[in-house]
TIPANU-659169 format. One record per residue (C-alpha): x, y, z; residue in one letter. Coordinates in steps of 0.001 Angstrom, whole numbers, plus 500000, padded with zeros to 6 digits. Layout:
XYZA/...
This chain:
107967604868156750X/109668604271160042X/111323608132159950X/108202609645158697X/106220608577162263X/109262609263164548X/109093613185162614X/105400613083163676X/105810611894166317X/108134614655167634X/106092617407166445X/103075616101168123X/105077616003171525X/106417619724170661X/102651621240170274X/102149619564173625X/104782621149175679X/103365624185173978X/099911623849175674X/100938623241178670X/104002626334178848X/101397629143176937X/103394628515173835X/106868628465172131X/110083630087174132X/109806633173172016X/105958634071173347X/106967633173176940X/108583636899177269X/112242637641178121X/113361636245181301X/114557638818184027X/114746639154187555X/113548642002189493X/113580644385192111X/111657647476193948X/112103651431193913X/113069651873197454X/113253654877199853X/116301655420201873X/119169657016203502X/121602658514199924X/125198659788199928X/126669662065197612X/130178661625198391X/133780662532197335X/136191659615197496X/139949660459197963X/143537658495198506X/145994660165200652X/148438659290204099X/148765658985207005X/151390660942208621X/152251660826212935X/151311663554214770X/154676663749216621X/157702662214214923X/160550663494217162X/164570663121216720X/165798662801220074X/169414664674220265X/172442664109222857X/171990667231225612X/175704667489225952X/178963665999224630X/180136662717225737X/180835659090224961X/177643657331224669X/178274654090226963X/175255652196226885X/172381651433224041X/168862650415225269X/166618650634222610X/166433649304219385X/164817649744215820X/161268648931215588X/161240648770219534X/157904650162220999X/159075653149224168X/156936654631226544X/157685658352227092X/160378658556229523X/161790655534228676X/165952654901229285X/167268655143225173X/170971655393226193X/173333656537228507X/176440658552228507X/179391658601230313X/178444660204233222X/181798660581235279X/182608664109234838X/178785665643235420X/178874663132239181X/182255664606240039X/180314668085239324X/177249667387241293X/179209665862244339X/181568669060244465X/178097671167244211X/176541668982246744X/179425669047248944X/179851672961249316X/176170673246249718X/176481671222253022X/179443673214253947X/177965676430253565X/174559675305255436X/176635674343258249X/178214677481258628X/175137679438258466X/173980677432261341X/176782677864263239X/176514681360262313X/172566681197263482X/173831680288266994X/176366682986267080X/173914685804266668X/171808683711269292X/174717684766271987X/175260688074270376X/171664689077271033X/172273688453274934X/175741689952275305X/174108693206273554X/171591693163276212X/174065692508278879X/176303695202276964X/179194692914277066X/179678693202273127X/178845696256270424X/176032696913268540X/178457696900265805X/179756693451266364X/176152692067266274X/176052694402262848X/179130692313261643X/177534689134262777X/174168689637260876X/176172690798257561X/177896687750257964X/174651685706257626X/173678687446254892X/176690686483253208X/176621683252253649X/172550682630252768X/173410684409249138X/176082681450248838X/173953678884250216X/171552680122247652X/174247680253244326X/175592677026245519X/172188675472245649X/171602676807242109X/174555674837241333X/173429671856242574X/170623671982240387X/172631672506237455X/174532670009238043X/172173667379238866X/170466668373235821X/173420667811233536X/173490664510235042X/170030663467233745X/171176664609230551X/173927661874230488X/170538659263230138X/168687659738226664X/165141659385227245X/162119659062225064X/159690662583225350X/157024660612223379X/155714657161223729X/156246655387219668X/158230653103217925X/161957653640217502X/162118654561213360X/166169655050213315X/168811654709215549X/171536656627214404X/174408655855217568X/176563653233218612X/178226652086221523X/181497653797222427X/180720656887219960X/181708660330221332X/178860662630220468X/178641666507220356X/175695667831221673X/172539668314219414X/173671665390217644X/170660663404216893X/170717659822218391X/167163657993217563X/164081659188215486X/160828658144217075X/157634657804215326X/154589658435217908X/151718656643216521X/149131657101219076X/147812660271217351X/147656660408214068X/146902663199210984X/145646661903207608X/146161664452204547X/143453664240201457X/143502665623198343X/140383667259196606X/140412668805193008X/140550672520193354X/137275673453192209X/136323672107195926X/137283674982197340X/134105676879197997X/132127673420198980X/135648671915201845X/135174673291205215X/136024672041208388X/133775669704210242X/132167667636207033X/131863664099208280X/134458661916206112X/134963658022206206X/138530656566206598X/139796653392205574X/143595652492206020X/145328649344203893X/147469648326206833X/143999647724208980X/141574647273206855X/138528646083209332X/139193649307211455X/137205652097209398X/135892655316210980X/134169657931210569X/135793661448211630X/135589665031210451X/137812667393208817X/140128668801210835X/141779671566208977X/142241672726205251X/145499672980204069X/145362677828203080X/146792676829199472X/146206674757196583X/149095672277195658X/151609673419193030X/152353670879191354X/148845668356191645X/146612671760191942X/144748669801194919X/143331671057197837X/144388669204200793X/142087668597204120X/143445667065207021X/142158665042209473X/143176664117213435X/142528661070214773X/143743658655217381X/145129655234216290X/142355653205216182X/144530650005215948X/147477649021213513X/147059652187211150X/150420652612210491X/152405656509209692X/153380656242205985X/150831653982205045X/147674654786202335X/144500655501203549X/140934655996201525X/138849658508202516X/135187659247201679X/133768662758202434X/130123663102202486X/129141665936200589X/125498665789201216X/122556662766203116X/119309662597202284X/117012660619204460X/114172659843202134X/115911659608198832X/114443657178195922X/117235654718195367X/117148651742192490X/120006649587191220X/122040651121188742X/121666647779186632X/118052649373186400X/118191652091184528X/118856651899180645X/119584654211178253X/116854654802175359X/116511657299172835X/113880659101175162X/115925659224178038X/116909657357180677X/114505654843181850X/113197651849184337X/110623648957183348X/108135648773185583X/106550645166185575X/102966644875186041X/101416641345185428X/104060640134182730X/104392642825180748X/106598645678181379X/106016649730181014X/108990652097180539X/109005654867182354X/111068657947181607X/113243659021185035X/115521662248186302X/118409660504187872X/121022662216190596X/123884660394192314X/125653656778192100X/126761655090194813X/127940651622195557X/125969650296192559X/122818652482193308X/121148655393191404X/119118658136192776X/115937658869191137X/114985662513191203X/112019661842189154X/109674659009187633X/109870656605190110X/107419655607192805X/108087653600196327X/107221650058195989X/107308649707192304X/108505646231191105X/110922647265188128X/113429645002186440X/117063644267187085X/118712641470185395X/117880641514181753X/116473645510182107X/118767646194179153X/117010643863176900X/113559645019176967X/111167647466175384X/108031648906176437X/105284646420176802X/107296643842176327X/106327640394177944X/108624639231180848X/109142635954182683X/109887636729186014X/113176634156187503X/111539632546190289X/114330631170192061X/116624634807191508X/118085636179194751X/115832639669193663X/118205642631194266X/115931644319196791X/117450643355199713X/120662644120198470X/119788647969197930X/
């Protein structure tokens, strides 16, 4: 007797939870969150993975022959253009530029002395105490010796310029990638002596599938993002187009120039997104939203508990987003989680306390 009124008991309490929810589970309607057809900015876009290569990766070669003396740079080291590498034994090109220098001076000293000469020799002419031809003599002799000055001088500068080459110097500010010398080694010259990689400007190759062609052109806006700095994405656009299509990956390759915008790094990966096309005013819903059905592709539109399905022309995805071409209006609450378990007219409980994707979009 005792089970028999705990059984009715139970059922009583069931038909009252009933009342008070509008009935069982099953009549409550499927439980879904939502969200709203919204109107904004759309990309159609073209995502590619390609490198980063430096601008200006020089190999910095010995100028002349000699023992190389002196190391100051290291791998990995950071140089500023015109920064000291290395030095060479400089003995012989000093011994050169001193004997240069030296009969420089001697020869400008005689063309002074000469320069007084003709001072007296002007006078004496007048006075007729000397020839014309003497003074003749006299001014040849000048000549002469301003053509030396001159070759010596030339020289000079030869020589003082072969003794700059004795110090290796950076032409590019970068990082020191090799450095292919030692201490006491005699080197020939165009030997190369350190590879620098200049990463203050930068060129970043993409490939596109071939069929690109007629749609790549310089100047599309593209987004870069680089694994060795991820937080540091920009937006550029293309620089160039590569005249051919790749051999062996049939790709068509754009390249961009850019200036290091912080620790991208030559060598390394970087993502880039071209935009092929914006629309300002687009239709945009979740992609979550739409749901294949034998009619088509379609959205619920929810409209006091009960949904309507609604046929839709969809265009682009996006970062979890769907264009709507077609079918959807602005504003429209449609469903999102649990979208792929309805039917039309089907009765919906709405998740109250669901983060709706709206804001999200």
């Amino acid at each position: 007797m005792g089970l028999c009124v705990i059984v009715a008991l139970t059922g009583c309490e069931k038909k009252a939870e009933d009342v008070k929810t509008g009935g069982p589970s099953s009549h409550r309607g499927t439980l879904i969150t939502v969200t709203t057809v919204q109107k904004q900015s759309f990309e159609r876009v073209q995502e590619s993975i390609g490198r980063i290569e430096s601008d200006s990766s020089p190999s910095v070669a010995a100028e002349m022959s000699g023992r190389v003396v002196k190391i100051m740079a290291e791998l990995g080291q950071r140089v500023r253009q015109g920064q000291v590498l290395a030095e060479m034994d400089a003995q012989d090109a000093k011994i050169t530029r001193d004997t240069a220098q030296a009969e420089a001076q001697r020869l400008q000293t005689l063309i002074v002395n000469q320069e007084r000469l003709i001072q007296r020799y002007e006078k004496l002419v007048d006075e007729k105490f000397i020839s014309a031809t003497q003074m003749d003599d006299a001014t040849s002799q000048l000549s002469t010796l301003r053509e030396q000055l001159a070759g010596a001088r030339s020289q000079l500068a030869g020589a003082e310029h072969n003794l700059q080459k004795t110090r290796i110097v950076a032409p590019v500010a970068g990082e020191i990638e090799q450095r292919l010398v030692s201490v006491g080694d005699y080197v020939e010259r165009g030997k190369p002596l350190f590879n620098i990689t200049a990463n203050q400007k930068l060129r970043v190759y993409l490939p596109f599938p071939e069929e690109m062609t007629s749609r790549l052109h310089r100047g599309m806006p593209i987004r870069l993002f680089s694994a060795t700095a991820p937080d540091n994405s920009i937006e550029r656009t293309i620089t160039d187009i590569r005249p051919a299509v790749n051999v062996n990956s049939h790709a068509l390759e754009a390249i961009v120039e850019i200036a290091n915008p912080g620790g991208w790094k030559p060598g390394g990966s970087v993502k880039g997104v071209l935009v092929l096309e914006r629309r300002a005013d687009a239709l945009v819903v979740p992609e979550q939203s739409v749901v294949l059905r034998p009619a088509g592709e379609v959205i619920y539109v929810v409209k006091e508990g009960i949904v309507e399905q609604r046929v839709v022309k969809t265009g682009h995805k996006a970062d979890g987003n769907v264009e709507i071409l077609s079918g959807g209006v602005v504003g429209e609450v449609i469903a999102f989680d649990g979208a792929a378990f309805l039917t039309d007219k089907a009765k919906v409980n709405i998740k109250k306390d669901a983060v709706t994707k709206k804001d999200a979009i």
